[in-house]
N, C-alpha and C positions, 0 to 999 in steps of 0.2 A: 387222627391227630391233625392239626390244625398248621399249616404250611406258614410259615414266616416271610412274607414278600416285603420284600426291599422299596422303600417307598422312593422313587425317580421326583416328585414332584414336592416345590418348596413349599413349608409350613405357611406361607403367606400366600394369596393370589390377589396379587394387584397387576394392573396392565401394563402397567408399567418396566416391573418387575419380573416378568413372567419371562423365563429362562426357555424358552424357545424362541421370541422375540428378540433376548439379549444374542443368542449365537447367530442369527440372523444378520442382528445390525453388526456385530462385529465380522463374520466369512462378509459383508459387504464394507466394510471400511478396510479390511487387510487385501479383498481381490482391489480395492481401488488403489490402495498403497504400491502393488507390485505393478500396478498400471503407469505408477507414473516411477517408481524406477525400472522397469522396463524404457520409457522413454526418457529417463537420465542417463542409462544407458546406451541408448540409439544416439544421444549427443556426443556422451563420451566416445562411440564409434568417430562418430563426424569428426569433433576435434581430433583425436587419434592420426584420421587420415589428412587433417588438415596437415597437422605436424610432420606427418611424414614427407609433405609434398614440399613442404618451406626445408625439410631435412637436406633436399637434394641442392638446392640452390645456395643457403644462408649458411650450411656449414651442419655436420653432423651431431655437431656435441651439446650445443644451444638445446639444440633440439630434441634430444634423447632423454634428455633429464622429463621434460613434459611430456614424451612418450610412455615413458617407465612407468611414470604416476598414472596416465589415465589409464593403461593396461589394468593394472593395480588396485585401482577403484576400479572398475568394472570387474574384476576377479571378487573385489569384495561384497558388491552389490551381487553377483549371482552365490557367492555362499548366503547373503541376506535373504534372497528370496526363496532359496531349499531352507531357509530355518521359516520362513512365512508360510512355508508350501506345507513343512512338518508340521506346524501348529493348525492348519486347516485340516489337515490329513489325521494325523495322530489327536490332537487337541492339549498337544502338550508342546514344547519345546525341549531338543534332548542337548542335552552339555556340548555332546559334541561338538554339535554346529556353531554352537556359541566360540568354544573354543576355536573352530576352525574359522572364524570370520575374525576374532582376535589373532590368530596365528598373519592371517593375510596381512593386516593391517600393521601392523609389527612391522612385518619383514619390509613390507613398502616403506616404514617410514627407516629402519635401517637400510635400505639402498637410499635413500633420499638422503641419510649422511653421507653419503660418496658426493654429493654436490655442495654438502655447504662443509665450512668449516667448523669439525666437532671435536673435542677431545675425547682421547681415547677411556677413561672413565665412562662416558655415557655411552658409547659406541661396547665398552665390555657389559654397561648393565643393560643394554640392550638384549645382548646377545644372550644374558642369563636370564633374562625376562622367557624370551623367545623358547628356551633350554628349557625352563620351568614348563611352560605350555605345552610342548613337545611330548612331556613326561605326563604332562594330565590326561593328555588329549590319547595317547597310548592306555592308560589307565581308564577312562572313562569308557574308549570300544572294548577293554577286555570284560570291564565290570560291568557293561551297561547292560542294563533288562530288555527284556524279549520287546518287539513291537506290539505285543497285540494285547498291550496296557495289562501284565501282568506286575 
């Protein structure tokens, strides 16, 4: 009998097009991506500690608000770069991560109503926003398929 092998290679070959080339240039446009939020990163360090130093002298509370946030962003850029890390590694991106860089994102901008003036309607659709995500984001680890792209 005659074995059925699965054809890996597209019905076209143009050079252009040629799908080893393409995963190439994209693992080098995403490692250059994580290059430079790694160093958006390294900034938001910097300011971080600037803030904290202007904290001691100019008054705690000034200061705390721009603390929180750049904490915040930086929390969200490293769920960013584990969802970049997945798609090099796996070649897929999984919900999760997705969810979980929305979950961050959220909740920074509900602490960031603690500073401005918000009515409590959007402070509760907030919260049900976040409630929702919660619920996916549990759903998605219990349901989610195995790693090894089954």
């Amino acid at each position: 009998m005659n074995n059925s092998i699965t054809q890996t290679t597209p019905a076209y070959k143009t050079f252009i097009l040629n799908h080893e080339w393409h995963s190439y240039v994209i693992g080098f446009f995403v490692g250059a991506f994580m290059i430079v939020i790694y160093l958006w990163m390294i900034a938001g360090l910097i300011s971080l500690l600037i803030h904290l130093y202007h904290s001691f002298f100019d008054g705690w509370s000034h200061s705390a608000e721009y603390m929180i946030k750049d904490v915040l962003v930086i929390l969200a850029l490293l769920e960013f770069i584990r969802i970049l890390q997945s798609y090099l590694i796996l070649g897929r991106v999984r919900v999760t991560f997705i969810i979980d860089v929305a979950l961050v994102v959220l909740i920074g901008e509900l602490i960031g109503f603690w500073y401005r003036k918000v009515n409590m309607p959007e402070v509760f659709l907030g919260i049900c926003v976040i409630s929702v995500l919660i619920a996916l984001r549990t759903i998605t680890a219990k349901f989610s398929p195995a790693c090894d792209g089954s």
